[in-house]
C-alpha positions as CSV (number, residue, x, y, z in Angstrom):
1,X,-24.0,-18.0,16.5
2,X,-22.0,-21.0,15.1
3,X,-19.1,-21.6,16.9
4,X,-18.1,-24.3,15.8
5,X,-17.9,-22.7,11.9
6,X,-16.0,-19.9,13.7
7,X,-13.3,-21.8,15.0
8,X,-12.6,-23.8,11.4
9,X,-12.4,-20.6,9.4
10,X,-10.2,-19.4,12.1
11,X,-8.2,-22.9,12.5
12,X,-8.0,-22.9,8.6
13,X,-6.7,-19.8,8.1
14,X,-4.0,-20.2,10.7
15,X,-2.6,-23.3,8.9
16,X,-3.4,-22.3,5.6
17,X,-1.2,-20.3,2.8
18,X,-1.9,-16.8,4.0
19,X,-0.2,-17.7,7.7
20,X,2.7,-19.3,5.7
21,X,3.4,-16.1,3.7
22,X,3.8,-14.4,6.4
23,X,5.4,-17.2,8.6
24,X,8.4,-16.9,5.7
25,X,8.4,-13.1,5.9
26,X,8.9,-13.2,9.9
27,X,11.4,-15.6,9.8
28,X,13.2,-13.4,7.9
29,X,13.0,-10.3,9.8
30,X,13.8,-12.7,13.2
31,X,17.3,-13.1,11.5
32,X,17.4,-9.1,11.1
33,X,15.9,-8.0,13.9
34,X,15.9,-11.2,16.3
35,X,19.8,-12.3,15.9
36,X,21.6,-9.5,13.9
37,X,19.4,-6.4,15.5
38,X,18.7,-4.6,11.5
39,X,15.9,-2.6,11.6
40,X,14.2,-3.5,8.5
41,X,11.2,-1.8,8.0
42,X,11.0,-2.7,3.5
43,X,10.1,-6.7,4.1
44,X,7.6,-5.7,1.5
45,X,10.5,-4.5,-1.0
46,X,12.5,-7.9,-1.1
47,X,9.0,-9.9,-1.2
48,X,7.9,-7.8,-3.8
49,X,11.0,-7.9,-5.9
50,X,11.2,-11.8,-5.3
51,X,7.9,-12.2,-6.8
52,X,8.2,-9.9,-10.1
53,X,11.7,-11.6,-10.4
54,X,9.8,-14.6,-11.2
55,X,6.5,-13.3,-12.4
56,X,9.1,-11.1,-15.5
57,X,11.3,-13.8,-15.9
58,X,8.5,-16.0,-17.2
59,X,6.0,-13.9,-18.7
60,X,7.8,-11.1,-20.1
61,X,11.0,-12.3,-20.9
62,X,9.4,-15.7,-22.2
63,X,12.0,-17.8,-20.0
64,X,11.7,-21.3,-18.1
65,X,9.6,-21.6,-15.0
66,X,13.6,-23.0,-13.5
67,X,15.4,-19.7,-14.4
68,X,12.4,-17.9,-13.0
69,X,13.0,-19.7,-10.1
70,X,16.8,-18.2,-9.8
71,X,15.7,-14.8,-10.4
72,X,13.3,-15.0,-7.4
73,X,16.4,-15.0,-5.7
74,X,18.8,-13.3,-6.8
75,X,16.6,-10.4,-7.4
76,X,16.3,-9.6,-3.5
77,X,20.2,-10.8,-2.9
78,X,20.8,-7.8,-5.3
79,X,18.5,-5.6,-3.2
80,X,19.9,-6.5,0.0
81,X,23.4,-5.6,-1.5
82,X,22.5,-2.3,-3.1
83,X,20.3,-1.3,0.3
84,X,23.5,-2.3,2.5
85,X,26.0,-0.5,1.1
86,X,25.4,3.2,2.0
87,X,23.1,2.1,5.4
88,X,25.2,-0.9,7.2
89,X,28.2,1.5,8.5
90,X,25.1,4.2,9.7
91,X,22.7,4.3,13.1
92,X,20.5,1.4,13.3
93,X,17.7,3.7,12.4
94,X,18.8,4.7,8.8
95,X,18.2,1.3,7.7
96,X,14.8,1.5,8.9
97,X,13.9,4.9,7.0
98,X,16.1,3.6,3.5
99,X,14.3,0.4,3.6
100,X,10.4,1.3,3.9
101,X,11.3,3.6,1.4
102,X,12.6,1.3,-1.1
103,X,9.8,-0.8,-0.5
104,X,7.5,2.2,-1.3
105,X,9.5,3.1,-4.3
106,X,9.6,-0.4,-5.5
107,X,5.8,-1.1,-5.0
108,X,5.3,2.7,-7.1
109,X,7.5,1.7,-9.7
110,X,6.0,-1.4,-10.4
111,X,2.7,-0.4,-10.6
112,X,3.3,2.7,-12.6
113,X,1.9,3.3,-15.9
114,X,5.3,4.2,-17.5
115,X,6.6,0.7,-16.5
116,X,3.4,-1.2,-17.2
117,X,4.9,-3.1,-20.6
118,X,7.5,-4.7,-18.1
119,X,5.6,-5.0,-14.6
120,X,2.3,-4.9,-15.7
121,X,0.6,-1.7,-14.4
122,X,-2.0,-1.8,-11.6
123,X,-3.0,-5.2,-13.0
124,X,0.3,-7.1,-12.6
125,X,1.3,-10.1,-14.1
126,X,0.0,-13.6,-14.5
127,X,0.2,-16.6,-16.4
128,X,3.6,-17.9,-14.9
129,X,2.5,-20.8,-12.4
130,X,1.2,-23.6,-14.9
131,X,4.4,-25.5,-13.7
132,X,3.9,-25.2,-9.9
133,X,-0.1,-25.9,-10.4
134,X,1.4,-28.8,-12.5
135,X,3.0,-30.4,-10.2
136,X,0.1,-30.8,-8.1
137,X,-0.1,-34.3,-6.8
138,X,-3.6,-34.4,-5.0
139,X,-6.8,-35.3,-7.2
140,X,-9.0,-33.0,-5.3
141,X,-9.1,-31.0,-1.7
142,X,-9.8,-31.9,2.2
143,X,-12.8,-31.8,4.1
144,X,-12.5,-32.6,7.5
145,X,-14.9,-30.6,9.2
146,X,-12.7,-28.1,11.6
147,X,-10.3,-28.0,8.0
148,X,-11.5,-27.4,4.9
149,X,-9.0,-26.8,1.4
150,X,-9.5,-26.8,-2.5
151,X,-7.0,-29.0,-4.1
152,X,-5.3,-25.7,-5.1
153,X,-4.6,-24.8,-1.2
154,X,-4.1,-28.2,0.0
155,X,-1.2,-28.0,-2.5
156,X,0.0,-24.7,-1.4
157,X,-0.3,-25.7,2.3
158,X,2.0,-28.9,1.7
159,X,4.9,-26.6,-0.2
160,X,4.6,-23.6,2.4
161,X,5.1,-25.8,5.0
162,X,7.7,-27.7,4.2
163,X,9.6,-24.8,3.0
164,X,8.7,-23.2,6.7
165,X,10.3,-26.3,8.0
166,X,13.2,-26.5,5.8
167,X,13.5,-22.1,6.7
168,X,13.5,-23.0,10.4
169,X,16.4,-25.9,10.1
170,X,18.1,-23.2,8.5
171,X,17.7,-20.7,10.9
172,X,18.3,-23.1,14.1
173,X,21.7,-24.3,12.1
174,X,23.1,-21.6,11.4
175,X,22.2,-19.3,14.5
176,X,24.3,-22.2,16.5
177,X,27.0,-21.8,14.6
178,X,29.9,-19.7,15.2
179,X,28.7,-17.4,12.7
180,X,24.9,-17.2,14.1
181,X,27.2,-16.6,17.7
182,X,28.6,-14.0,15.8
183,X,25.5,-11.9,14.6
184,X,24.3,-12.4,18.2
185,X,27.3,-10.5,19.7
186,X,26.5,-7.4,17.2
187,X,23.6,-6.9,18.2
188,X,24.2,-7.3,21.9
189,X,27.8,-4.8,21.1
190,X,28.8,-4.2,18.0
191,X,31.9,-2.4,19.1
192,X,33.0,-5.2,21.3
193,X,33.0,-7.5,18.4
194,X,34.6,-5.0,16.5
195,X,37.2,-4.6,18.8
196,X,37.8,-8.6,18.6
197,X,38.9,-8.3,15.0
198,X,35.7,-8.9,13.4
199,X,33.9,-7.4,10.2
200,X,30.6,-6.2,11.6
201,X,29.7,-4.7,8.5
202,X,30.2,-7.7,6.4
203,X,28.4,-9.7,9.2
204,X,25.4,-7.5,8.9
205,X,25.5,-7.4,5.3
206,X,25.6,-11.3,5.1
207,X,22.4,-11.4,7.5
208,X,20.7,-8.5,6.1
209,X,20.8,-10.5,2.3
210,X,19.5,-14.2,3.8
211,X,17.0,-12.4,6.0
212,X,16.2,-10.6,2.3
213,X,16.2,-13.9,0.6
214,X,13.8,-15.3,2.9
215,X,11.3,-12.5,2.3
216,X,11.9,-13.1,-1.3
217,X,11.3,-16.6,-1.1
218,X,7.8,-15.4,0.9
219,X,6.6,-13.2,-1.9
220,X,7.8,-16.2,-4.5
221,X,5.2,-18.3,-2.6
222,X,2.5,-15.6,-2.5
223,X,2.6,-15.6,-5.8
224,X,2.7,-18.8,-6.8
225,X,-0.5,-19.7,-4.3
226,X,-2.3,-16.9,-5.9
227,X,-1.1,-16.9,-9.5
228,X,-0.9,-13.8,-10.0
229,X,1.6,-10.9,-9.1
230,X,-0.3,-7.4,-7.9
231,X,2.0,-4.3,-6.3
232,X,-1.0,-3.6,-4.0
233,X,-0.2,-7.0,-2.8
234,X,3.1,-5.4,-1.5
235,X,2.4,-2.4,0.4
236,X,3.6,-1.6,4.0
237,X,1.1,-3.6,5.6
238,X,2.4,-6.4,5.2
239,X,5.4,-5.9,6.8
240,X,3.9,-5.0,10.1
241,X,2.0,-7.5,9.7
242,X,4.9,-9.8,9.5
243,X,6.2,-8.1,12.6
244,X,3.5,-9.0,14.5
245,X,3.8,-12.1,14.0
246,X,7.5,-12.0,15.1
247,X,6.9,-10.2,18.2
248,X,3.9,-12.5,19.1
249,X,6.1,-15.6,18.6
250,X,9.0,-14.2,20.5
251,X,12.4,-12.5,18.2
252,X,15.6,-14.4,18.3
253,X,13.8,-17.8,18.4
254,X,13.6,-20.3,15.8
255,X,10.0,-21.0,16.2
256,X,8.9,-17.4,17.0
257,X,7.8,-16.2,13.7
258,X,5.8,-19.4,13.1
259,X,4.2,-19.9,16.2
260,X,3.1,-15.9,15.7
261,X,1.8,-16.2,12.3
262,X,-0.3,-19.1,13.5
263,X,-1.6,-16.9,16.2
264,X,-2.2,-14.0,14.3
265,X,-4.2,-15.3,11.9
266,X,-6.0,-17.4,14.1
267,X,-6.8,-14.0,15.8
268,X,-7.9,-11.9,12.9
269,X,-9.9,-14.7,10.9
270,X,-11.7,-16.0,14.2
271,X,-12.5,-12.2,15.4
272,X,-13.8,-11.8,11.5
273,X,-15.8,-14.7,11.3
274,X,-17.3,-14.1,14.8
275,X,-18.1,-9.9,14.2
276,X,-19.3,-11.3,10.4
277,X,-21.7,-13.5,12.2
278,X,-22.9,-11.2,15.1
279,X,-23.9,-8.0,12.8
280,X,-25.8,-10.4,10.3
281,X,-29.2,-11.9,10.4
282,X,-32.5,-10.9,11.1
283,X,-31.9,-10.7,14.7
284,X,-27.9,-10.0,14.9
285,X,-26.4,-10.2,18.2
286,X,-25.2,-7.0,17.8
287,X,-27.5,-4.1,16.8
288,X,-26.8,-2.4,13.5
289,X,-26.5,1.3,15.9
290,X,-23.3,-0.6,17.7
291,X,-21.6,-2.1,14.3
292,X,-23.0,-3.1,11.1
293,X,-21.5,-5.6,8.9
294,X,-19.3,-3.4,7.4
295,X,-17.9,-2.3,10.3
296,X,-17.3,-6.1,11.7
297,X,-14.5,-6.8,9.3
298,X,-12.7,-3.9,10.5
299,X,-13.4,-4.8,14.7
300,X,-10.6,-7.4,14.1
301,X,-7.7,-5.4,13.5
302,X,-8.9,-3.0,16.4
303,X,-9.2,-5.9,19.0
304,X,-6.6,-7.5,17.3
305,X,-3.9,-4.3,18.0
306,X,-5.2,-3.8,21.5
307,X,-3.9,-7.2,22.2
308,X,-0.4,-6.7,20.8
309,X,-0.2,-3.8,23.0
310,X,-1.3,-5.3,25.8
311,X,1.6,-8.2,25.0
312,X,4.1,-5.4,24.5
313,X,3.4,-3.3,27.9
314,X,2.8,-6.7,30.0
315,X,5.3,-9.5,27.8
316,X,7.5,-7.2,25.4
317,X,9.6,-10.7,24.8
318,X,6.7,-12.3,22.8
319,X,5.2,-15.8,23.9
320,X,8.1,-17.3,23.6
321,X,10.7,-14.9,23.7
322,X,13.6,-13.4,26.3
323,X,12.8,-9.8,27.1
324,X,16.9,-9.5,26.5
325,X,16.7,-10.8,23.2
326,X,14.6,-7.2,21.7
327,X,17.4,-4.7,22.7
328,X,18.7,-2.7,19.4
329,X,22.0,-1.4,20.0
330,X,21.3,1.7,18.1
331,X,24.3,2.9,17.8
């Protein structure tokens, strides 16, 4: 058993692009669900749209990488309008329902044969990151022993972070503001606010598009790292996943999702690595009538979601969370 090869994959993937994708994604939902108290259960939908909006933009329409760029945008801003509309004035929990169904829809369409001339079928797109792989400065990757990345990731790595970074400035800005005091107050009492003179919907539907925009900006990085846009990438998963990450950071805290994604991944690539290496060998550690090898690469998520639960019956708040910032007022 090497642990010392354990703990760099694990250490690698928990600074690496994967934890950034989802470090974006979270950071999104925390101004959702953390500040404004939206239940959005479709973070897959806007990450999804923001990645086709660039991935069609380029390759289909035949359009600059920079116009691209906009429509990564702008395509979940137009999302976050069209799912606000008829949900925002509704229970908390109709948001929930119309967005992990859009997301669903969305991730369907996309990968539907009728639709493949525009989205690309099963196969998706590719072919639209020459620019960003251009603009690589470094000559080759990193090897320092506990951290290892191509050139490719080192790159990736340097953008996701920064745009993290630049996300979180954001986020701690605005939330002190008297508009992030605002989106507070809503989801502590949204009547109260109302009462004050306020426009809770238009509130909601201001946080519901930049939490949108930041999963869009999340899928615009997934596929840029990868070079290549899938809608299998884009199922449900990943916004639970994202979740987790939120709720093991802490919700309504600037560093919450980023802090959990770190964690999270640290968690699932470390348990994978060590199960990989305990079921393998001619003497594993662990017979093949326990787990095989197959089985070790699922082991993760078990342990991993006994954990979670574990946080949420004994510190529902997250690491660094306050068990008052998670109430929904549901009404």
């Amino acid at each position: 058993m090497d642990f010392t090869d354990i703990f760099s994959t694990a250490l690698t993937q928990a600074l690496g692009p994967n934890a950034i994708v989802y470090a974006l994604a979270a950071i999104g939902l925390n101004i959702h669900f953390g500040y404004t108290g939206l239940l959005n259960f479709g973070q897959a939908g806007f990450m999804a749209v923001g990645a086709y909006g660039l991935a069609v933009t380029v390759v289909v329409a035949g359009l600059p990488f920079g116009v691209g760029l906009v429509m990564a945008f702008a395509a979940p801003l137009l999302l976050a309008v069209l799912l606000g509309f008829p949900t925002l004035r509704l229970r908390a929990d109709y948001l929930a329902i119309a967005t992990i169904a859009t997301a669903e829809i969305l991730r369907l369409v996309f990968g539907s044969v009728e639709m493949k001339d525009y989205f690309g079928g099963s196969n998706g797109l590719t072919g639209y990151s020459s620019v960003y792989k251009d603009l690589n400065p470094y000559s080759e990757g990193i090897d320092w022993g506990i951290v290892r990345y191509s050139r490719d990731d080192l790159w990736s790595v340097t953008v996701g972070w920064v745009l993290v970074a630049l996300g979180c400035l954001i986020v701690f800005a605005l939330m002190r503001s008297p508009w992030g005091r605002v989106l507070r107050s809503i989801r502590e009492d949204e009547d109260a606010v109302r009462s004050l003179g306020k426009n809770v919907f238009a509130y909601k539907m201001q946080a519901l598009i930049l939490g949108g925009m930041f999963g869009g900006l999340a899928g615009l990085f997934l596929a840029l790292k990868q070079s290549s846009v899938v809608p299998s990438d884009y199922s449900t998963n990943i916004t639970f996943y994202a979740y987790t990450a939120l709720l093991l950071g802490g919700a309504a805290r600037v560093l919450g999702p980023v802090v959990g994604a770190i964690i999270f991944w640290f968690l699932l690539s470390g348990l994978g690595s060590f199960f990989g290496q305990a079921t393998s060998g001619v003497d594993p550690l662990i017979p093949s009538w326990i787990m095989d090898d197959t089985q070790s690469s699922l082991v993760r998520f078990i342990i991993t979601g006994l954990a979670l639960m574990l946080l949420m019956i004994y510190r529902p708040q997250g690491i660094f969370g306050d068990r008052r910032e998670i109430a929904i007022d549901g009404r």
